[in-house]
C-alpha positions as CSV (number, residue, x, y, z in Angstrom):
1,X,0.0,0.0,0.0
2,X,1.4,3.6,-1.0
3,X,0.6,6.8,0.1
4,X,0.6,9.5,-2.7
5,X,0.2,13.2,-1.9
6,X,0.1,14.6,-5.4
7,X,-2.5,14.5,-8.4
8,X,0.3,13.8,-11.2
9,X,1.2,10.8,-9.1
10,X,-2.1,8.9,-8.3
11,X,-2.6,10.0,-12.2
12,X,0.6,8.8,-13.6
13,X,-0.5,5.2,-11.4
14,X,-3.7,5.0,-12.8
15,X,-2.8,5.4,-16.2
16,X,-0.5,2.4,-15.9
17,X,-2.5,0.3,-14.4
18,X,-5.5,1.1,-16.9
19,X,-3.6,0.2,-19.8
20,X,-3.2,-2.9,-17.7
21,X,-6.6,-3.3,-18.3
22,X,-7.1,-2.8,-14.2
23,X,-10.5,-1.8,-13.3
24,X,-9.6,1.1,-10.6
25,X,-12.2,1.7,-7.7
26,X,-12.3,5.0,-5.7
27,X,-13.3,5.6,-1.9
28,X,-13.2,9.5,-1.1
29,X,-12.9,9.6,2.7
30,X,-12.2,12.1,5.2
31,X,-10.1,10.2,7.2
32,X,-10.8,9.4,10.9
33,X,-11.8,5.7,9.5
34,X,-13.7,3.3,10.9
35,X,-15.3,-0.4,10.3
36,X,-17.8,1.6,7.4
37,X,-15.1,2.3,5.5
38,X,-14.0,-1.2,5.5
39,X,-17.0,-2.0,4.3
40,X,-16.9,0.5,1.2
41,X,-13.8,-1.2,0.7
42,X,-14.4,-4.6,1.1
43,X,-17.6,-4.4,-1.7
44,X,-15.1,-2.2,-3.9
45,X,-12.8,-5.5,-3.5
46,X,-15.8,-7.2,-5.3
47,X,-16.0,-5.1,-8.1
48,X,-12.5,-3.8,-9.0
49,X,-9.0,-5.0,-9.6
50,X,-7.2,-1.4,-8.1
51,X,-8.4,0.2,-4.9
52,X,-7.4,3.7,-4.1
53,X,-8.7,5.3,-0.5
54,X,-8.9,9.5,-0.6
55,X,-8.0,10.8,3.1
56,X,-8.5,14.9,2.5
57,X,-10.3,17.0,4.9
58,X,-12.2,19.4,2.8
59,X,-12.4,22.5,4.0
60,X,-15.1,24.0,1.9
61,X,-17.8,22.0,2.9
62,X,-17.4,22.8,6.8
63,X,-20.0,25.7,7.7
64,X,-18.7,26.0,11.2
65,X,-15.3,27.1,11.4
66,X,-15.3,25.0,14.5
67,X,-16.3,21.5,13.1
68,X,-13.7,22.1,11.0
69,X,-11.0,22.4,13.2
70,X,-11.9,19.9,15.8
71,X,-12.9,16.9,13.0
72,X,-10.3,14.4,13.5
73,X,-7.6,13.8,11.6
74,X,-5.8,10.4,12.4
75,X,-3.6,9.1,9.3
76,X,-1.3,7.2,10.5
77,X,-4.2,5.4,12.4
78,X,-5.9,5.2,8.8
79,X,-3.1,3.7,7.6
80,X,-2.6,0.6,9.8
81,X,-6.2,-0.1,9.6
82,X,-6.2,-0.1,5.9
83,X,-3.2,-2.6,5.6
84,X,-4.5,-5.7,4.9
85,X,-7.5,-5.2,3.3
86,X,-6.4,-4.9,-0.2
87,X,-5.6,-1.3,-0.8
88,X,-2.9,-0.4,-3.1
89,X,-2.8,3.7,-2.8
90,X,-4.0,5.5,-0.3
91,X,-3.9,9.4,-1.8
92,X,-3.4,12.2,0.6
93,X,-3.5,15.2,-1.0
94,X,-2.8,18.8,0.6
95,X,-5.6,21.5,0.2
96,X,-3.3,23.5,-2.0
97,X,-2.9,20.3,-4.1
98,X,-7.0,19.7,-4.2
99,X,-7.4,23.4,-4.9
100,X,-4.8,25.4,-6.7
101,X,-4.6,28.9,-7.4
102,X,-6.0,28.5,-11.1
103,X,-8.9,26.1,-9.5
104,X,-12.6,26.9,-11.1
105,X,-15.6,25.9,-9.0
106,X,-18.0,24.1,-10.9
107,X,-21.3,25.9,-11.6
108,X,-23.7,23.8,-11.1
109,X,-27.6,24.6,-9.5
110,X,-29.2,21.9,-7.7
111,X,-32.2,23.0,-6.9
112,X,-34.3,21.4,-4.3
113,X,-32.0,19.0,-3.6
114,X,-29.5,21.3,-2.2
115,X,-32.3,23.8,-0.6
116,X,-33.8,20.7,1.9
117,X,-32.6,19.3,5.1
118,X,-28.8,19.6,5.2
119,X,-29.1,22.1,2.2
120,X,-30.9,24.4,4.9
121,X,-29.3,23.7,8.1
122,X,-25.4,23.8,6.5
123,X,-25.3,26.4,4.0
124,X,-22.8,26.0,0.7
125,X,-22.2,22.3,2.3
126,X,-23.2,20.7,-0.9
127,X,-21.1,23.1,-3.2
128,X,-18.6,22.3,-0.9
129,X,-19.7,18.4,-1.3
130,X,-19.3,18.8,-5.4
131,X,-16.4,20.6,-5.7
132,X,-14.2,18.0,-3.7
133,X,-16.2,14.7,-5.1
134,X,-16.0,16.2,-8.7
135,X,-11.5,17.3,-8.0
136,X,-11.5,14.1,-6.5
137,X,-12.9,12.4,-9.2
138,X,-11.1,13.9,-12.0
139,X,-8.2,13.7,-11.0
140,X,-8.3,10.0,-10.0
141,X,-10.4,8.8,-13.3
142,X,-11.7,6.1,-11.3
143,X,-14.3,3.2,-13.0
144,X,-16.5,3.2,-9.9
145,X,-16.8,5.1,-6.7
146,X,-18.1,3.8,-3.4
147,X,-19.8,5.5,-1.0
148,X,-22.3,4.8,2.3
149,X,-26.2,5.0,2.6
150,X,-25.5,7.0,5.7
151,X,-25.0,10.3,3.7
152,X,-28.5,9.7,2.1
153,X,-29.1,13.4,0.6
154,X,-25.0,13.7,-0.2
155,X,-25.5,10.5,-2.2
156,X,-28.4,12.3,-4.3
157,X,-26.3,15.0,-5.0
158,X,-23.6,13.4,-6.1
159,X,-25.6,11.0,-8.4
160,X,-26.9,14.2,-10.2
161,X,-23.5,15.9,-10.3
162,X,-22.4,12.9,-12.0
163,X,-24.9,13.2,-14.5
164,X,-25.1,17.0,-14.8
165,X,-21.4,16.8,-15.7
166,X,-21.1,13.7,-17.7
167,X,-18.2,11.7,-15.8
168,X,-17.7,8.5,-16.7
169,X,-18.1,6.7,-13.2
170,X,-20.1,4.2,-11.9
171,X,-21.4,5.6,-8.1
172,X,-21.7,2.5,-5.8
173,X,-24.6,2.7,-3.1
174,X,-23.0,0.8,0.4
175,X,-25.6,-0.1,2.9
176,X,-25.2,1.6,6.3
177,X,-23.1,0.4,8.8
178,X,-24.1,0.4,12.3
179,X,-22.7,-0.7,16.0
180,X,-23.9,-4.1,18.0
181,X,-27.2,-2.1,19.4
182,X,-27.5,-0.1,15.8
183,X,-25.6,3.1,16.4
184,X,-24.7,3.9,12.7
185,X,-21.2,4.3,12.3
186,X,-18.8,7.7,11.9
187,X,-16.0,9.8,12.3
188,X,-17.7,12.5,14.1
189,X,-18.6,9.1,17.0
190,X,-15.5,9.3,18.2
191,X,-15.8,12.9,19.6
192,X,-18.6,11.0,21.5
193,X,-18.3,9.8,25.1
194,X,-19.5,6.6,26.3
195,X,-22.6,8.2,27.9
196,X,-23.3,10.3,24.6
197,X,-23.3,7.1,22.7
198,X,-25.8,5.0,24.6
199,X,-27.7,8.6,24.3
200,X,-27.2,9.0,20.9
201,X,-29.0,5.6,20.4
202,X,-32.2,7.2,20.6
203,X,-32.0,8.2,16.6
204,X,-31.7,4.7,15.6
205,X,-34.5,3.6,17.9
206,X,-36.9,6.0,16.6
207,X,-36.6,5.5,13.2
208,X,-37.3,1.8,13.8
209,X,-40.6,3.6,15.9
210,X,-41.1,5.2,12.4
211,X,-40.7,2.3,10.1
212,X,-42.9,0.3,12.6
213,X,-46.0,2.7,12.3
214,X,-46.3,3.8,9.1
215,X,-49.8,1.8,8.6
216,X,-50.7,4.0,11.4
217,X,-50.0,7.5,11.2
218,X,-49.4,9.9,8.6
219,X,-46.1,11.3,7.7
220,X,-46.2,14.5,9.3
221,X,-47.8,13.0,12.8
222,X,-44.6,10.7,12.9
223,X,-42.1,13.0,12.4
224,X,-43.3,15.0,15.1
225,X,-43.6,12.2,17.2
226,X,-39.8,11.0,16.1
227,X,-38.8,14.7,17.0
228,X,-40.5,14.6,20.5
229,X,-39.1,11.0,21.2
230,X,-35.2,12.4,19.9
231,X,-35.3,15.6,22.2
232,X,-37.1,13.6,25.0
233,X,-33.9,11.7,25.5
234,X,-31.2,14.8,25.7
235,X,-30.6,15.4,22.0
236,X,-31.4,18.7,20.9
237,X,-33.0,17.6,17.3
238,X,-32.3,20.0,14.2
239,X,-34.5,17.8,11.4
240,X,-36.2,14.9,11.1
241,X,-37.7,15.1,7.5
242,X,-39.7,11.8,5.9
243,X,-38.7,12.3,2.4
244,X,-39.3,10.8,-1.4
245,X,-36.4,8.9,-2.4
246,X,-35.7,10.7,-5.3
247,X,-36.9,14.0,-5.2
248,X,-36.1,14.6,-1.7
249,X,-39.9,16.5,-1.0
250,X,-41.4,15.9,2.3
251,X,-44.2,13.9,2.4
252,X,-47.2,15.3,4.6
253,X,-50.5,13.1,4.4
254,X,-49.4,10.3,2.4
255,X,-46.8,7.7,2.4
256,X,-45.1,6.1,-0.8
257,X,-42.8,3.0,-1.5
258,X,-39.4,3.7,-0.7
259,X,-39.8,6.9,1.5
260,X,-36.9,7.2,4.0
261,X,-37.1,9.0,7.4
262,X,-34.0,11.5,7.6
263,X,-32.4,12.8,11.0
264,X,-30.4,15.1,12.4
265,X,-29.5,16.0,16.0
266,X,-26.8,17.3,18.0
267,X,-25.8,14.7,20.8
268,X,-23.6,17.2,23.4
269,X,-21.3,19.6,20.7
270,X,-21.7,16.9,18.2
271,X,-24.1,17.1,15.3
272,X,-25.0,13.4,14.0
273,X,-27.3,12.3,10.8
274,X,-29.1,8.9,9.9
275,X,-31.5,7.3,7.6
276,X,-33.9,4.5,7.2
277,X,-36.0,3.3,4.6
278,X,-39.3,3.3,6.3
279,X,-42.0,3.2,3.6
């Protein structure tokens, strides 16, 4: 496994390797990895004969200054837990290297998929989101790209980036990954303390309250109930939206197939998200 910090590098590798006839799979990360990144690894195993891991905090997708600076950053940890599992570059790139001076953002408008939920509560996140998938992507040239279920409304904007552009990646959909009693899994968890954890529980337990009484209740009735149930139990909530799939609208008096319940909450200083498919 090599670590490569610069985008003529990783470019110069996969060029080789292509005309190889390598198939080259991608997983951008932020670092801070866990057992869900495995997974994204061990399904890009599956598919692909190269796999590269991105570690690159991206700053332009952090709304609070703060987040920013306390995210964790942990590559040599990274490292060690990658070894083994098949990776053969692991690209670290600087920000100046991600975002030169001559760097263009991409103009892109997403409508109301960037208006709704984390569109609201984190402004220019998604911009932020596209800039760094669509550098990351470009400069790699990957054949697929692997990311979690977790980041429901990120994965919707990326899929229509993709398109809206035109690159020529496959973008693979990884289930969620959660803990032993069904905390899902992320960076931002380890900022948590034991207590906040077994707190933070309550999001996963209410959106198996959702999923359990949809024949019951309309949309809107249940998300207020998930909110009361999330801020009953310490968390201070900041959405909980029950969404189409696709279009990302919040259903009110009627439920569809495929309608996922969306959260987000702030357990102590840190803000947390989840998903279910509950319709």
């Amino acid at each position: 496994m090599n670590r490569i910090s610069t985008v003529k590098s990783i470019q110069d590798e996969v060029f080789a390797l292509k005309k190889q006839g390598k198939k080259i799979g991608l997983i951008p990360t932020m670092g801070a990895l866990h057992e869900g990144h495995l997974s994204l690894v061990e399904q890009a195993r599956q598919q692909c004969d190269v796999i590269i891991v991105s570690i690159f905090v991206n700053p332009t997708q952090f709304n609070n200054p703060s987040d920013l600076a306390n995210y964790p950053r942990t590559i040599e940890k990274d490292m060690d837990l990658l070894s083994g599992h098949g990776v053969m570059f692991v690209f670290a790139p600087s920000v100046e290297e991600i975002y030169p001076s001559d760097y263009v953002k991409p103009a892109i408008d997403l409508g109301a998929l960037g208006l709704v939920m984390e569109g609201k509560f984190r402004p220019g996140h998604f911009q932020g989101v596209i800039e760094v998938v669509k550098r990351l992507l470009e400069s790699v040239q990957p054949d697929a790209a692997y990311f979690g279920q977790k980041d429901f409304q990120q994965l919707a904007v990326i899929h229509y980036m993709v398109n809206y552009f035109k690159i020529p990646v496959a973008i693979v959909e990884c289930p969620i990954v959660r803990s032993d009693r069904g905390l899902a899994l992320s960076s931002r968890n380890m900022r948590l303390s034991e207590a906040e954890k077994e707190q933070a529980l309550v999001i996963y337990t209410t959106l198996l309250f959702v999923k359990a009484h949809v024949a019951d209740a309309s949309p809107e009735a249940l998300m207020k109930q998930a909110v009361e149930r999330i801020n009953a139990a310490g968390l201070k909530t900041e959405y909980v939206e029950i969404v189409h799939p696709l279009t990302l609208e919040t259903l009110t008096d009627k439920w569809i197939p495929g309608a996922v319940c969306c959260v987000a909450a702030y357990c102590g200083e840190v803000r947390l998200i989840d998903n279910m498919l509950v319709g």
